[in-house]
NUPA-471587 format. One record per residue (C-alpha): residue in one letter; z, y, x. Coordinates in pm, 1 decimal. Example, Ala and Ser with C-alpha at 12.3 -4.5 7.8 and 13.67 -1.06 7.14 Angstrom:
BEGIN
<a; <780.0; -450.0; 1230.0>> <s; <714.0; -106.0; 1367.0>> 
// end
This chain:
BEGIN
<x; <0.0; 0.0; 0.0>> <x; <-36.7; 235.2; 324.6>> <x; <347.6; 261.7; 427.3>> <x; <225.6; 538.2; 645.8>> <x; <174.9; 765.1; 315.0>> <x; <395.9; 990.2; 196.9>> <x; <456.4; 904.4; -113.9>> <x; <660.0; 1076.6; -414.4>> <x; <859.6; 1010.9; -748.0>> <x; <554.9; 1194.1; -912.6>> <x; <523.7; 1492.6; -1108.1>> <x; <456.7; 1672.1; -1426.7>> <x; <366.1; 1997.1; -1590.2>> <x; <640.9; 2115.1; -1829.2>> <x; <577.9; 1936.4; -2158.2>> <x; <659.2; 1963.4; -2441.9>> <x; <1752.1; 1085.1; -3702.8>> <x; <1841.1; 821.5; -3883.5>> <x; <1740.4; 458.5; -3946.2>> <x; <1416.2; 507.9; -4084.4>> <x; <1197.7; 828.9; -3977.7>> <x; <872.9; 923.3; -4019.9>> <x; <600.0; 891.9; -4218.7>> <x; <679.3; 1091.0; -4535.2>> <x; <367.3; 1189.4; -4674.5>> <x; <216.3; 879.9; -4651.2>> <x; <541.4; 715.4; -4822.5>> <x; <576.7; 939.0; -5128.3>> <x; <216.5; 897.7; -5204.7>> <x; <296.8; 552.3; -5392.8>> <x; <166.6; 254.6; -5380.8>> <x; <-171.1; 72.4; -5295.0>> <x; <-369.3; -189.5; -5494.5>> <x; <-645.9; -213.7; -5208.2>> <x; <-612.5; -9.3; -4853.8>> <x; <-600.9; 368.1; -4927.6>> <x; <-555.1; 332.7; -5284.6>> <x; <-341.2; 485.9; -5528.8>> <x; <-164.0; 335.8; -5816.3>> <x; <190.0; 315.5; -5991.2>> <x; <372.0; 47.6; -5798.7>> <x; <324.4; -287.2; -5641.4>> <x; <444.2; -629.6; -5754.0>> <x; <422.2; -898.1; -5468.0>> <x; <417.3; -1240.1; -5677.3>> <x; <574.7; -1559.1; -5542.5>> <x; <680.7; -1443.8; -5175.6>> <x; <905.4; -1627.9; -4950.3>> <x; <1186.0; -1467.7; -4880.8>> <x; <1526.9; -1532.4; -4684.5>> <x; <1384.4; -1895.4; -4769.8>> <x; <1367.1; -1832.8; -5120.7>> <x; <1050.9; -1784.8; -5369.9>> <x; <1102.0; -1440.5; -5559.2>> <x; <894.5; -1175.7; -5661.2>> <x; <920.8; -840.8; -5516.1>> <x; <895.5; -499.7; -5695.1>> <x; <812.8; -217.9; -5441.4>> <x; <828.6; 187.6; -5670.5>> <x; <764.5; 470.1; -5440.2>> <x; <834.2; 403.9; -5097.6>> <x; <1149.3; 134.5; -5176.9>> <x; <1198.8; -215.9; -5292.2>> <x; <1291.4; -159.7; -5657.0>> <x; <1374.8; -534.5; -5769.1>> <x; <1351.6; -889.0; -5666.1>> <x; <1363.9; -1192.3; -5849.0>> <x; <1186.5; -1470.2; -6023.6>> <x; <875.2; -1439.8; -6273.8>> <x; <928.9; -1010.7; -6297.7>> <x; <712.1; -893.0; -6564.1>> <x; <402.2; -686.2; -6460.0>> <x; <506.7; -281.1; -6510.4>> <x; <178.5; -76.7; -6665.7>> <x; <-55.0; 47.0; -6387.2>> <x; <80.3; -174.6; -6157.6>> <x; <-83.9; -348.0; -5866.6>> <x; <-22.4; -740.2; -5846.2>> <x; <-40.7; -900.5; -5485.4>> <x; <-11.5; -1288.6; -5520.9>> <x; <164.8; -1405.8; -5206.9>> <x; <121.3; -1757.7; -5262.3>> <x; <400.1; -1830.8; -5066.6>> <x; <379.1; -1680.3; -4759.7>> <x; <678.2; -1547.0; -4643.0>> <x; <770.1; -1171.7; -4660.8>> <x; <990.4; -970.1; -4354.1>> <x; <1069.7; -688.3; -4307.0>> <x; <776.0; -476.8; -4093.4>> <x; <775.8; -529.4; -3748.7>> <x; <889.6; -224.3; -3510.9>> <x; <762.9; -228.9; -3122.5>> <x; <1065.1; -59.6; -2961.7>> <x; <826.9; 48.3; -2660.6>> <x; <476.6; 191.3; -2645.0>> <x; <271.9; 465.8; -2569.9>> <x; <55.9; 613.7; -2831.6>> <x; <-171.8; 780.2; -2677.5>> <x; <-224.1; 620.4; -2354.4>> <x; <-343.6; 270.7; -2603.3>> <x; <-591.1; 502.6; -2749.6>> <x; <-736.6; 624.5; -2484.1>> <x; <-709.0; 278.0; -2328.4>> <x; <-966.9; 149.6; -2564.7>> <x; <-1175.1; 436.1; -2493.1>> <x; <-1221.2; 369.1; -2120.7>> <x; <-1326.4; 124.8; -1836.8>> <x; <-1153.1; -179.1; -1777.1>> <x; <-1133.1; -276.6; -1410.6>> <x; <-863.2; -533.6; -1333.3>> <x; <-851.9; -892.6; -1444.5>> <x; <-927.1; -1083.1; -1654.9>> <x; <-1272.7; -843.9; -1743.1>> <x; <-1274.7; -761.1; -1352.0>> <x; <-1216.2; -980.5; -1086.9>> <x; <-1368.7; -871.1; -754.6>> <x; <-1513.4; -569.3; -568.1>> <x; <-1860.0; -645.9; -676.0>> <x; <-1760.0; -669.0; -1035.5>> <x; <-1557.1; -311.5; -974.7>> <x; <-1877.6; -152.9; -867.6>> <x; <-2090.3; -291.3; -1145.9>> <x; <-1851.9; -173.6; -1435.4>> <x; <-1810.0; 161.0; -1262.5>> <x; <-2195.6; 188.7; -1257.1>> <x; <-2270.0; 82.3; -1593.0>> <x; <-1995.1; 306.8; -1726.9>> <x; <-2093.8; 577.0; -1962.3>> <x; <-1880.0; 921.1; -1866.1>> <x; <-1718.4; 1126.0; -2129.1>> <x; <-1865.1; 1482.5; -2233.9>> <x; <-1744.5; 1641.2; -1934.4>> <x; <-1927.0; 1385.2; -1666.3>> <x; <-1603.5; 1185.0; -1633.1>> <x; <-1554.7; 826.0; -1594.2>> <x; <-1219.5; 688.2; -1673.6>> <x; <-1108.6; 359.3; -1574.7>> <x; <-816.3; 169.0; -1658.0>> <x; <-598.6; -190.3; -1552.2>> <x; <-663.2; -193.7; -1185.3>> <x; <-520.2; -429.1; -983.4>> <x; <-540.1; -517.5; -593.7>> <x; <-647.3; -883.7; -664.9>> <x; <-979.0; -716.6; -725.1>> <x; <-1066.9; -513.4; -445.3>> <x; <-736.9; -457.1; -241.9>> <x; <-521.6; -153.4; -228.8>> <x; <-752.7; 143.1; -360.4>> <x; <-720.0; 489.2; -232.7>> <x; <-1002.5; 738.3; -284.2>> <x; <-1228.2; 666.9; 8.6>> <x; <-1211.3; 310.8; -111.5>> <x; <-1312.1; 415.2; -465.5>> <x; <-1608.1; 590.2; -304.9>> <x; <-1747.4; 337.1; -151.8>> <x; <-1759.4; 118.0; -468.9>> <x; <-1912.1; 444.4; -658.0>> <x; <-1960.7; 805.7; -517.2>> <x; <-2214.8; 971.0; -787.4>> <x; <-1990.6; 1129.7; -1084.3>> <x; <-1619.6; 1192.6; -1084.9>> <x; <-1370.2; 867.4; -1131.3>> <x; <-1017.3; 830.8; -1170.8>> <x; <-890.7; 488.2; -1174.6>> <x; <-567.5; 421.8; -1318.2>> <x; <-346.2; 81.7; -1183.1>> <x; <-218.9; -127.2; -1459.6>> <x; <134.7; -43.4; -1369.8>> <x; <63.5; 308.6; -1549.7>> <x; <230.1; 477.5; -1205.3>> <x; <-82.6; 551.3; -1017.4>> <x; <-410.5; 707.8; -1055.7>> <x; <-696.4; 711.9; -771.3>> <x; <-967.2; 942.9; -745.4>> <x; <-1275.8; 932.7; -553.0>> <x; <-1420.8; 1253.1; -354.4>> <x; <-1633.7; 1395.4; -672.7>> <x; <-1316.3; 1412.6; -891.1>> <x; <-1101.5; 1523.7; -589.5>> <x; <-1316.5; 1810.1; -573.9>> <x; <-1339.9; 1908.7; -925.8>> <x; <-955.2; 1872.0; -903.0>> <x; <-874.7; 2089.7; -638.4>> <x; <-681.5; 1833.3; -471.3>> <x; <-646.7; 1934.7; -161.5>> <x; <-527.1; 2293.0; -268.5>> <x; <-260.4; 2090.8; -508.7>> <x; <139.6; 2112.8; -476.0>> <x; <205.5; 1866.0; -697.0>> <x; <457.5; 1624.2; -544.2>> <x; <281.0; 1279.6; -719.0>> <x; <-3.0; 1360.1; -451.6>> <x; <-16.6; 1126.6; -193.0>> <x; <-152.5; 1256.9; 183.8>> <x; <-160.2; 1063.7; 477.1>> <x; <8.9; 1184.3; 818.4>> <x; <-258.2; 1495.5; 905.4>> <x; <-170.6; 1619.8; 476.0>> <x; <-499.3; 1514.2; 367.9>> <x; <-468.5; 1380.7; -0.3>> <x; <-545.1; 1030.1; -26.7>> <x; <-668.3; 1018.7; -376.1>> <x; <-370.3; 845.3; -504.1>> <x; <-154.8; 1053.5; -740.2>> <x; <161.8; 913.7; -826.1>> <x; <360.2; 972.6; -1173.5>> <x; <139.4; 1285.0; -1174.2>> <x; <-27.9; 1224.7; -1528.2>> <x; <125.5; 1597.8; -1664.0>> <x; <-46.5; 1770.7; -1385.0>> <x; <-404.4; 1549.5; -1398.0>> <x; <-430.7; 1675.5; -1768.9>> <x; <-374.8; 2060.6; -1703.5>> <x; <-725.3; 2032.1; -1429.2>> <x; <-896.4; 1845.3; -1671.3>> <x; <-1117.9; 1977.0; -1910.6>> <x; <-948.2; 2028.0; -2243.0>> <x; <-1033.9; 1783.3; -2498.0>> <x; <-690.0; 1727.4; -2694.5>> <x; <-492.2; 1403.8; -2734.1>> <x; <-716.7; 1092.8; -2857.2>> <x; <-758.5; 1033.9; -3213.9>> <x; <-493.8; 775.8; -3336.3>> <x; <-663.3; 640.0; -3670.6>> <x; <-779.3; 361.4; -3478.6>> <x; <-456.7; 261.3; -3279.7>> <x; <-268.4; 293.7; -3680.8>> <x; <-536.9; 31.2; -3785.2>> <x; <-458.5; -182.5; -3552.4>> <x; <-112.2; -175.1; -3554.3>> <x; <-62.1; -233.4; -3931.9>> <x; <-304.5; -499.6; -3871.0>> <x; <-53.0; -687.0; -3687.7>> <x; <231.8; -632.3; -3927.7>> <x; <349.9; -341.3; -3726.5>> <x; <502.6; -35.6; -3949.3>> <x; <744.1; 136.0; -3668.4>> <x; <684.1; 205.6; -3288.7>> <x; <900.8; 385.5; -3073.4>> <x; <646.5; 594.6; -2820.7>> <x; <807.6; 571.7; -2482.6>> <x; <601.3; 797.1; -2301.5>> <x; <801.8; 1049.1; -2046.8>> <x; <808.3; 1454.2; -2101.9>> <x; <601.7; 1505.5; -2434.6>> <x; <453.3; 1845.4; -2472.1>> <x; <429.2; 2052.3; -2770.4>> <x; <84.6; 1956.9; -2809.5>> <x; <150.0; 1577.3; -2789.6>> <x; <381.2; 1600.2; -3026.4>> <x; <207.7; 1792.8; -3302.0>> <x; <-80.5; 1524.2; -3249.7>> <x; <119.2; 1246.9; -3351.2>> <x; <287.7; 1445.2; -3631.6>> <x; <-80.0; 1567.0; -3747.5>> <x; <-158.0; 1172.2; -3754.7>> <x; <119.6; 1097.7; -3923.7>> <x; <80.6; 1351.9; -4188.3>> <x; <-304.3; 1256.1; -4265.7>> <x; <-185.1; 869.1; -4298.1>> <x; <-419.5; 786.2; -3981.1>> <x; <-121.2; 681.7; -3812.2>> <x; <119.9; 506.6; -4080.0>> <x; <344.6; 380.7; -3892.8>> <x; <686.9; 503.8; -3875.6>> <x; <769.6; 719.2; -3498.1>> <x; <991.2; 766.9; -3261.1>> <x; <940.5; 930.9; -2944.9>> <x; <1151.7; 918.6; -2608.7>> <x; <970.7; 1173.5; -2462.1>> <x; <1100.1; 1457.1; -2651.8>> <x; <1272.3; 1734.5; -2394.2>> <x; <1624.0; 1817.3; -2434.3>> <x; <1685.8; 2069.8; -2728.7>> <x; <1345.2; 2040.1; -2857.3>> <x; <1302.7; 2063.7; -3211.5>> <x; <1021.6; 1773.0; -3345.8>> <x; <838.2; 1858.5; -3693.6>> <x; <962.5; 1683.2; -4005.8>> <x; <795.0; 1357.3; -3975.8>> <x; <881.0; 1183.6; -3624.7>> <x; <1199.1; 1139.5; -3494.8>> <x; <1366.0; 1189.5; -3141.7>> <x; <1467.8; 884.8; -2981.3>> <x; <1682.5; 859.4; -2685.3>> <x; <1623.3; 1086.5; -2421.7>> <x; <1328.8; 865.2; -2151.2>> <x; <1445.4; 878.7; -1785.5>> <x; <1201.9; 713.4; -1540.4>> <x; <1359.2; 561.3; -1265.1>> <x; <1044.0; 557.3; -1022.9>> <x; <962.6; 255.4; -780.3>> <x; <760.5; 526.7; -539.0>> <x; <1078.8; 727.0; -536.5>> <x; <1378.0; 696.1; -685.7>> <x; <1622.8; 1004.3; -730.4>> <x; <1951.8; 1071.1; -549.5>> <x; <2271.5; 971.8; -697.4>> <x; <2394.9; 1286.5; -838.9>> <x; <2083.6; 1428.2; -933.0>> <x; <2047.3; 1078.5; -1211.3>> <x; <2410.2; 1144.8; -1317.8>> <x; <2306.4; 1433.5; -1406.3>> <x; <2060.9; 1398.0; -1610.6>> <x; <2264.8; 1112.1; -1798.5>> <x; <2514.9; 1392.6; -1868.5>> <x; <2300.1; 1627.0; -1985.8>> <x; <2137.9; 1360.8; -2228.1>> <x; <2480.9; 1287.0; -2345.2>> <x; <2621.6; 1644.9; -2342.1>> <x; <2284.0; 1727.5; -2595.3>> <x; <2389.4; 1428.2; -2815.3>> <x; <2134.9; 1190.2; -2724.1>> <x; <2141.2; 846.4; -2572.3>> <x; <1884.3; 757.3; -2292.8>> <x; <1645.7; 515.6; -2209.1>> <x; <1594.3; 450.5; -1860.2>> <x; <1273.9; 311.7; -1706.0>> <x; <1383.0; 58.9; -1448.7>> <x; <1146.2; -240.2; -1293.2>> <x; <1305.1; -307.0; -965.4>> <x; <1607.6; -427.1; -824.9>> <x; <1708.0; -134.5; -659.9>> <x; <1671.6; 110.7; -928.1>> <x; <1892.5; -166.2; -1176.1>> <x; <2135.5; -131.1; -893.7>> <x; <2162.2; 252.7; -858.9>> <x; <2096.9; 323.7; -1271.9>> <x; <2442.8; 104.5; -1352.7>> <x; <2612.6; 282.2; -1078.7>> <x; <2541.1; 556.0; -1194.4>> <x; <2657.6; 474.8; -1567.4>> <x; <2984.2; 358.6; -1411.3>> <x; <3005.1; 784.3; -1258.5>> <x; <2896.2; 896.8; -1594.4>> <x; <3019.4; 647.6; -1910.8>> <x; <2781.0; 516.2; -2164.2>> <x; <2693.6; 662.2; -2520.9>> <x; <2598.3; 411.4; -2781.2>> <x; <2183.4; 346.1; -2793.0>> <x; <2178.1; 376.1; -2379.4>> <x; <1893.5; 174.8; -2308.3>> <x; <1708.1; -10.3; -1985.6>> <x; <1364.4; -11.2; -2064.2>> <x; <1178.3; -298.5; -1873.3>> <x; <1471.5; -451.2; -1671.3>> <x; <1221.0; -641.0; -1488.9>> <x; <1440.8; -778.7; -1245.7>> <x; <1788.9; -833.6; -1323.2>> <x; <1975.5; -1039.2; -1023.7>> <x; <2210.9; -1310.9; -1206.2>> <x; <2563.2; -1115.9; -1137.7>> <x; <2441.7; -766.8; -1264.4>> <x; <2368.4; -957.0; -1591.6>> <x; <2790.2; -927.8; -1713.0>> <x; <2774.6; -532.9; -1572.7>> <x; <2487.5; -468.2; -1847.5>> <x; <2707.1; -633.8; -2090.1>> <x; <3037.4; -436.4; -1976.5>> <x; <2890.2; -99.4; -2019.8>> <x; <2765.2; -209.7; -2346.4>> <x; <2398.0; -121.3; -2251.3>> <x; <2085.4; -259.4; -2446.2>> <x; <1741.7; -397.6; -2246.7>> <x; <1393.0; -366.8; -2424.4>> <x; <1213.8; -586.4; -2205.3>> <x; <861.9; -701.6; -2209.0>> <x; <807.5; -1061.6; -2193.6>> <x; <442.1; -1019.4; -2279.0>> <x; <334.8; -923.8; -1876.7>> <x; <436.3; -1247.5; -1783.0>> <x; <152.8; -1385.1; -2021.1>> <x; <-113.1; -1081.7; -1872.7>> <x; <3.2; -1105.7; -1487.1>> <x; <287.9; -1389.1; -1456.5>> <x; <123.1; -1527.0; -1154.0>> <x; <65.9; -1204.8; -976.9>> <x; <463.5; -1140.7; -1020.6>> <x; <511.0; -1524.8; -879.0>> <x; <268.8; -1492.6; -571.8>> <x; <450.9; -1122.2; -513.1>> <x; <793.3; -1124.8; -567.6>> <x; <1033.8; -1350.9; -364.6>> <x; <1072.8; -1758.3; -500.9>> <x; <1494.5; -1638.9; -518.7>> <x; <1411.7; -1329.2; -707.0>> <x; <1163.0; -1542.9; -961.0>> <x; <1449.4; -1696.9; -1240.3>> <x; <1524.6; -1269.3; -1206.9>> <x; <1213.1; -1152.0; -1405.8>> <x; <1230.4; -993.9; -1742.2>> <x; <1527.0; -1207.1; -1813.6>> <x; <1608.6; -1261.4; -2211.7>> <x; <1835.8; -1590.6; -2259.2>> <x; <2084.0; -1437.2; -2017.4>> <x; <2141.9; -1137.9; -2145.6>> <x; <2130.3; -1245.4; -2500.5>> <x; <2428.5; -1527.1; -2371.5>> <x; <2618.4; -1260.7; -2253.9>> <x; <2610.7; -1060.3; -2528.8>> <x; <2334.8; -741.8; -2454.5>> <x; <2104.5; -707.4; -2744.3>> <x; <1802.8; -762.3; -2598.9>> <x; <1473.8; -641.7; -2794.0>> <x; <1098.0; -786.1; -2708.6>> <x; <852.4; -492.3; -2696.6>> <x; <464.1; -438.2; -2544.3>> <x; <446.9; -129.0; -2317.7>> <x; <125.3; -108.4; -2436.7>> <x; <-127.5; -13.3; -2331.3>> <x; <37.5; -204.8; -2002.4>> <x; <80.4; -515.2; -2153.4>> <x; <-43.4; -676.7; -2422.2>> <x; <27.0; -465.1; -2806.1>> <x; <-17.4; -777.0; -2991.7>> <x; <356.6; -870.0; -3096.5>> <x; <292.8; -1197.1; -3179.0>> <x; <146.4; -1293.5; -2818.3>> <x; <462.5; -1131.3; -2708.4>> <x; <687.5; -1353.2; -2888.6>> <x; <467.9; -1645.0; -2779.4>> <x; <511.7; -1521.8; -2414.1>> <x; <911.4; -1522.2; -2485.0>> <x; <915.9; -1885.6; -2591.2>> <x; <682.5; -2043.6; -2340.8>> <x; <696.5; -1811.7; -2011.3>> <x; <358.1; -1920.3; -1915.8>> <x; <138.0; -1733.1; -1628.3>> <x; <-258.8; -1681.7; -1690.2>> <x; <-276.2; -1963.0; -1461.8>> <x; <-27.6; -2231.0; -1698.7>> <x; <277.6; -2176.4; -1439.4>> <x; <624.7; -2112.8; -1603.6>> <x; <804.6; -1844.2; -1464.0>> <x; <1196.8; -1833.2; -1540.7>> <x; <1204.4; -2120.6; -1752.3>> <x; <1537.8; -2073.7; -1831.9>> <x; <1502.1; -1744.9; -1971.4>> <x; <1319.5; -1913.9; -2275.3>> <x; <1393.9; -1790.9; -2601.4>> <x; <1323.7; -1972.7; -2916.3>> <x; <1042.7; -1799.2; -3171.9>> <x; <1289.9; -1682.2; -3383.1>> <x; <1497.8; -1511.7; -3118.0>> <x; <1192.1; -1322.8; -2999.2>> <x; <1087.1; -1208.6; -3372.1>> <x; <1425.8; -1073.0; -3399.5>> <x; <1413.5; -821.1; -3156.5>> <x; <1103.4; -719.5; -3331.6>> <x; <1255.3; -703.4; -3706.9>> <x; <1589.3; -518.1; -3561.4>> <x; <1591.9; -146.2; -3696.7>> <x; <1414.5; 132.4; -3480.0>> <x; <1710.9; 286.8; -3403.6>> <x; <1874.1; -21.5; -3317.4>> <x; <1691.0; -251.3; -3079.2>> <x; <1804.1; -587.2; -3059.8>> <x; <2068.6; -534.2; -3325.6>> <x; <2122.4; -726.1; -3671.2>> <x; <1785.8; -790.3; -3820.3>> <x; <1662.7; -635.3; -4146.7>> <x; <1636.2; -768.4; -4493.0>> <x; <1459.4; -753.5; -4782.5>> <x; <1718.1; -617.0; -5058.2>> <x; <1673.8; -374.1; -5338.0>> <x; <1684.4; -30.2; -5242.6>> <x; <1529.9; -124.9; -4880.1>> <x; <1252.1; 71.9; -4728.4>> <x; <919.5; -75.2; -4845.9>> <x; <826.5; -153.0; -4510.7>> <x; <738.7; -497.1; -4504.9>> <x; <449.9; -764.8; -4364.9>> <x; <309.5; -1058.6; -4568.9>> <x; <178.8; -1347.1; -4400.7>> <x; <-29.8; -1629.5; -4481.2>> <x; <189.8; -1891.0; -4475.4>> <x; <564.0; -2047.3; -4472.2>> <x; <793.0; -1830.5; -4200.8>> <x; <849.1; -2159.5; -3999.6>> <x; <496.2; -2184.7; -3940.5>> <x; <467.0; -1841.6; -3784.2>> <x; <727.8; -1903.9; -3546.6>> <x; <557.0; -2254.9; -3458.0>> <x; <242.0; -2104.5; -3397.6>> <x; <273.0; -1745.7; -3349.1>> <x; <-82.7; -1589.7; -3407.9>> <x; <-173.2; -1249.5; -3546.8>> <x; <-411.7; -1420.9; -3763.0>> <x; <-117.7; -1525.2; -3975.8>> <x; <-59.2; -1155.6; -4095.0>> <x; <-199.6; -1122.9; -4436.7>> <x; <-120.2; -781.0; -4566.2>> <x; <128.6; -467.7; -4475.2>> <x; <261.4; -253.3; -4659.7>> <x; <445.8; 108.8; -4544.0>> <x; <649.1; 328.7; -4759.6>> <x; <530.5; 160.7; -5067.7>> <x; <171.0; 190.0; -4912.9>> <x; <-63.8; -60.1; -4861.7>> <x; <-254.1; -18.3; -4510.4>> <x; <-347.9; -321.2; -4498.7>> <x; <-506.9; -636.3; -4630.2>> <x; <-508.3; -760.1; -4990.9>> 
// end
């Protein structure tokens, strides 16, 4: 990785509630007989749920009544659910809204689409640029083509501007052309790296704030697409984990909530201390990232802890190393713990920190689902003693941390039901278990999932009159979900009353 580099923690440009936020125009809009429609109510017919067969009123954006053979209300829309089981909606306690949107919008270039310098070149040529000459290029890895720095990325393709970022969402790589256009050489930002004579390397770490102010302006991606999906895989909350939202990131999302392109229910990390969020998402706990290219001193992490605290928010701390896990409960031991303090990742959690975590009464929202995308990259690069360490779940859940399963998308896979298939069978791209003994059963891993948004990895929701009408139908009997966990099982979802989708 060029230990000769200076290289930095990263920087960025100054940027900009209760159980169940968000989403309020779309949820007193009513119910749905088809996607998008409008009627009275909606009566879900023969649905399992809890293990028993019951129908389910939903009026407005609740759960009015349950209970056998409910007569059919005037105007209102009848879902037979033949049997398949009704939950509550899923939440994803950890994603990034706008980073999967523009994810689908750009280049891949790591495996499994891209797996050598050859390929790298070819996508890169083929690649159509945005409206400003740009090409954009996302999932690299150094299986393909090594460690990539911006000469490197010229010699695979030189002709229009490229930024490349590396899968791990820390690092972006420019070649010359987009070096230039960025004024790289002229930049103070701390995220850029330069080698011993201060000549930028075209590696830019953490420096995602300060990459959008030189770009041209072109506004947060459109999230209509990334709702779709989502509700499409029974998903009706997420919790956006991305660091230091500005104000316009934030309106974005609350402009997609508003219009019903993005249904889902939000909460965002990323909000800055004392900043006010429009009625519609709410402010999670406050995101500290703990960076592996440069992790802060000491006093300078206690104090942001106790400035989180002191504002009357928890945090949620972005820790992947060993190191950082090390320095981040320290540091909670300097400062005391607020209820909702949260690890986010804990990818490696050495076997005796595990009863610390539970001491200070911390939660993990972990992300089982890499070891599915890149398990054997972690195996062939972290040490064989350190391999039982990564993204541990039946250890912490045995000591008592409630532990939540989550994507990081667009990092790892957004598909919660390859997550929770990743959680029970800890199985590399390459059929090698990794931790086997940090196995969790299907329904462990689903849990996390149906815990409230607020609440990750506490009791799971139910169905009960009065509950939010957030809820996901699937096709078939709950135990078959959890034998054979498969998005395709996902028949229907409904959102404050709403149907998005299915039928």
């Amino acid at each position: 990785m060029g230990d000769r580099r200076r290289r930095s923690g990263g920087c960025s440009a100054p940027q900009g509630g209760g159980r169940f936020g968000g989403g309020q125009r779309c949820a007193h809009r009513g119910s749905a007989a088809r996607t998008g429609g409008l009627v009275t109510g909606l009566l879900l017919r023969d649905a399992a749920v809890d293990g028993a067969r019951v129908d389910v009123r939903v009026a407005g954006t609740a759960v009015a009544e349950m209970g056998p053979a409910l007569a059919r209300a005037p105007g209102e829309a009848v879902l037979d659910a033949r049997g398949g089981a009704l939950l509550p909606g899923l939440c994803d306690h950890h994603l990034h809204l706008h980073a999967l949107a523009a994810h689908h919008r750009s280049v891949p270039c790591g495996p499994p689409e891209v797996a050598n310098r050859a390929e790298l070149a070819e996508v890169l040529a083929r690649a159509r640029p945005d409206e400003h000459g740009w090409i954009r290029a996302v999932g690299y890895h150094e299986s393909v083509a090594g460690p990539l720095d911006g000469a490197a990325l010229d010699r695979l393709h030189s002709a229009r501007p490229v930024r490349v970022q590396h899968r791990s969402g820390a690092l972006w790589v420019v070649n010359r052309a987009a070096a230039r256009t960025l004024g790289l050489a002229a930049g103070d930002c701390p995220g850029i790296e330069r080698d011993d004579a201060g000549r930028p390397t075209g590696r830019l770490w953490r420096a995602d704030g300060w990459l959008r102010e030189r770009l041209a302006p072109s506004g947060p991606p459109d999230l209509a697409e990334i709702g779709t999906r989502l509700a499409r895989l029974g998903i009706t909350s997420v919790t956006d984990a991305t660091p230091d939202l500005d104000a316009t990131a934030i309106r974005a999302i609350t402009d997609a909530m508003g219009a019903c392109s993005l249904p889902q229910r939000v909460r965002l990390l990323g909000v800055p201390l004392g900043h006010r969020v429009p009625a519609g998402p709410r402010t999670g706990p406050h995101k500290i990232v703990l960076a592996d290219s440069g992790l802060p001193p000491f006093v300078e992490l206690t104090e942001r802890i106790r400035a989180a605290h002191g504002a009357g928010r928890s945090v949620a701390v972005h820790c992947v190393t060993r190191t950082a896990l090390v320095l981040l409960l320290a540091a909670f031991a300097e400062t005391g713990t607020r209820s909702g303090d949260r690890v986010e990742h804990a990818a490696l959690v050495p076997a005796e920190l595990v009863p610390r975590i539970a001491e200070l009464g911390l939660r993990v929202v972990t992300q089982p689902g890499f070891l599915a995308h890149r398990g054997d990259d972690y195996l062939r690069e972290v040490p064989g003693d350190e391999h039982p360490d990564l993204y541990r779940m039946r250890s912490l859940i045995g000591a008592g941390v409630q532990v939540a399963a989550s994507s990081d998308a667009p990092y790892g896979p957004h598909d919660p039901w390859r997550v929770i298939a990743a959680a029970v069978r800890r199985r590399t791209p390459a059929g090698r278990i990794a931790g086997p003994a940090e196995r969790v059963d299907a329904g462990r891993a689903l849990a996390g999932y149906l815990s409230a948004p607020d609440d990750p990895g506490g009791p799971v929701r139910r169905i009960r009159t009065g509950t939010p009408a957030d809820l996901v139908l699937l096709r078939g009997p709950l135990a078959e979900a959890l034998a054979t966990p498969s998005a395709d099982l996902v028949r229907a979802t409904v959102i404050g009353g709403r149907l998005v989708s299915g039928s």
